[in-house]
Structures are given as structure tokens and as C-alpha cells.
C-alpha positions, 0 to 999 in steps of 0.5 A: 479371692482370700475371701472367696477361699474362707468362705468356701473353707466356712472361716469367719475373718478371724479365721476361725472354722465352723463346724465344716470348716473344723472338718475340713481341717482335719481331713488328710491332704492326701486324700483331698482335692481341695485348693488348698492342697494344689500349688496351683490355687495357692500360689494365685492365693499368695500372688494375690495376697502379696499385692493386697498388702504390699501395694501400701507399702511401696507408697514411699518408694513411688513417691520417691520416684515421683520426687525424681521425675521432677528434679531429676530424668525419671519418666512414667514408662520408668515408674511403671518399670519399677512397678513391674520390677517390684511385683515380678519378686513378690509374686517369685517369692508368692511361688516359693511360699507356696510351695513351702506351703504345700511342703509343710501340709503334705508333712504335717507341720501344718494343717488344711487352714495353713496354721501350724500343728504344734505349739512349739512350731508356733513358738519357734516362728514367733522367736525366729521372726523377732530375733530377725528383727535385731540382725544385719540383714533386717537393717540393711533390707529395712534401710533401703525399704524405709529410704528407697531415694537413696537406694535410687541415687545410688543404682539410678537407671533411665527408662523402662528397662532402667525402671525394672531393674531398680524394681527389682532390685528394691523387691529384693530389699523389700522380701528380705525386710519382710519375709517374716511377717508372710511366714507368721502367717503359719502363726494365726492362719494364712486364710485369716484376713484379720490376722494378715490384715494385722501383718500388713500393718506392720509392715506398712508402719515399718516403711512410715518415715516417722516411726519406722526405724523407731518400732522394729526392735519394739516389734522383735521384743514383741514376737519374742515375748509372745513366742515364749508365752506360747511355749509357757502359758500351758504350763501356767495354765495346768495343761 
């Protein structure tokens, strides 16, 4: 459906318009009728994105349960209640970003391909998103993310309705790890499939057992950087 959408806005996978698509991102919202003005539209866009990118990130969460269905009473209609439980958040939260979407249009803020107006909105996201890396919340939300066995040892339910809930409850860890990497997406364009194709990356290598817990602070120090090049690189650059 992304795709769908780019193509009919005239955007290459960078997100990048042709000549239409440069007309259409200076036409007015309010005097459109276009999908991108409608919550409609653009909240199935989200919805559909949202499982797109974080279907590979629940891989250590299932594979969790999994393990549990063999050493302890977990069962398939369980598995598939955490499943339901995971989706029913992202596709709340795909609602609510839809919505701020559509807020942020109808102000201005941002234009008909969901990139911000101004450096500095852009900047500020950037700084935001990286300086939400070093908090407590980032840590608490990507420690249950990146070790979901313990957040399933510690709120285990049986059956599907038991399933649903630690779904829910473990979508809810998972939003609050990664909501920023979603609003970036008002950085680089959330019509550019490269560009949300990079922050579905991020966040899978976050939940990566390996390095996950290692590259979070890395990744903060990153967009914090790039934050400020924003704001500078005009400066340098004479404009």
C-alpha cells in the first residue's frame, strides 16, 4: 500500500518527488482531497507500515514463547493471543500517529509528503529522539524488548486471553522503546520506503541480543549529531 501511495504521489524509494510529485507537495491540504489529507487513508498506511517493520522485531519475543512451550504450559492459541495482543497496540498507536499526522499537515508543520516544513522542526526531532535514547523509560521499555523471557516469567498467563494480555502489555514496552524512530519518519519523509526502511533496521538491531543493548547510547549520540548538523550546516554553508 506504501508503495501504492509513492507511486501515485510520483516518489522514488528515497521519497524524493518528480516533477508532479513537487506539485503536489506544495498544494494547500485544505483545498485537497487527496489520501494523505484523509485520517482514513493514512492511518491504513500506518497500520500497514507498523506491521511491515515491526514483524522482525518480535522474532525474539515469539521465540521466547516458543522456548516456554516446551519448558513450561504455554500453548499455540497462547502464542497466537500474544500475537493479537502485540498488533492491537501498534495498530492504537498507528491511529494516533495518524492523527498527529494529519494535525501537523493541517498546521503546516509538515508538508503533503509528511516531511517537516522547517529545519529547525527537523533538528528538534532529531535531538529529541537521541536525547530519549539516554532516559529511564528508553531503558526500562528496551529492556523488556531486548528480554521479553523475563518480562514472560514475571506476568506469565495461560491460554489465549492469558496470550493477549502479556501481548499487550509487552506492545506497550515495545511503543514506548520505539515511538521515536516512527516520528523520524517527519524527518526523511514517511512516504520514503528507504528512509523507514533504515528505521526498521534500527529498531530490529536494538532488540539483536548481541549488540542490542550495546548501540542504543551510540544511536542517541548519532541523531543528536545530526540534529545539530541541521541546524549548522547552513551557517557553514553561507545560506
Amino acid at each position: 500500500m506504501m508503495y501504492m501511495m509513492s507511486m501515485s504521489m510520483d516518489l522514488d524509494l528515497f521519497g524524493r518527488p518528480g516533477t508532479m510529485g513537487a506539485k503536489m507537495r506544495m498544494m494547500d491540504p485544505a483545498m485537497s482531497d487527496m489520501a494523505m489529507t484523509r485520517f482514513g487513508p493514512v492511518w491504513a498506511m500506518w497500520a500497514i507500515m507498523m506491521a511491515a517493520m515491526m514483524l522482525p522485531t518480535m522474532v525474539p519475543t515469539l521465540r521466547s514463547y516458543e522456548d516456554l512451550m516446551v519448558s513450561a504450559d504455554g500453548t499455540r492459541a497462547g502464542f497466537l493471543g500474544v500475537i493479537l495482543g502485540y498488533f492491537v497496540v501498534w495498530v492504537a498507536f498507528a491511529a494516533l500517529i495518524a492523527a498527529v499526522q494529519i494535525g501537523l499537515l493541517s498546521a503546516g508543520v509538515i508538508d503533503m509528503l509528511g516531511i517537516a516544513t522547517s529545519r529547525w522542526i527537523t533538528a528538534g526531532l532529531l535531538i529529541a529522539v537521541g536525547l530519549f535514547q539516554f532516559t529511564r523509560a528508553k531503558e526500562i521499555c528496551h529492556g523488556v524488548c531486548h528480554s521479553p523471557m523475563m518480562y514472560f516469567l514475571g506476568h506469565w498467563k495461560t491460554g489465549f486471553v492469558g496470550g493477549v494480555r502479556m501481548g499487550l502489555g509487552l506492545g506497550a514496552f515495545c511503543v514506548g522503546c520505539c515511538w521515536g524512530f516512527m516520528a523520524l519518519g517527519f524527518v526523511g519523509g514517511v512516504m520514503s520506503l528507504l528512509w523507514m526502511g533504515a528505521a526498521t533496521l534500527f529498531m530490529v538491531l536494538e532488540k539483536l541480543p548481541q549488540i542490542g543493548h550495546v548501540i542504543t547510547k551510540p544511536m542517541g549520540v548519532a541523531l543528536i549529531a545530526g540534529g545539530v548538523l541541521v541546524i549548522v550546516s547552513p551557517i557553514f554553508m553561507g545560506v
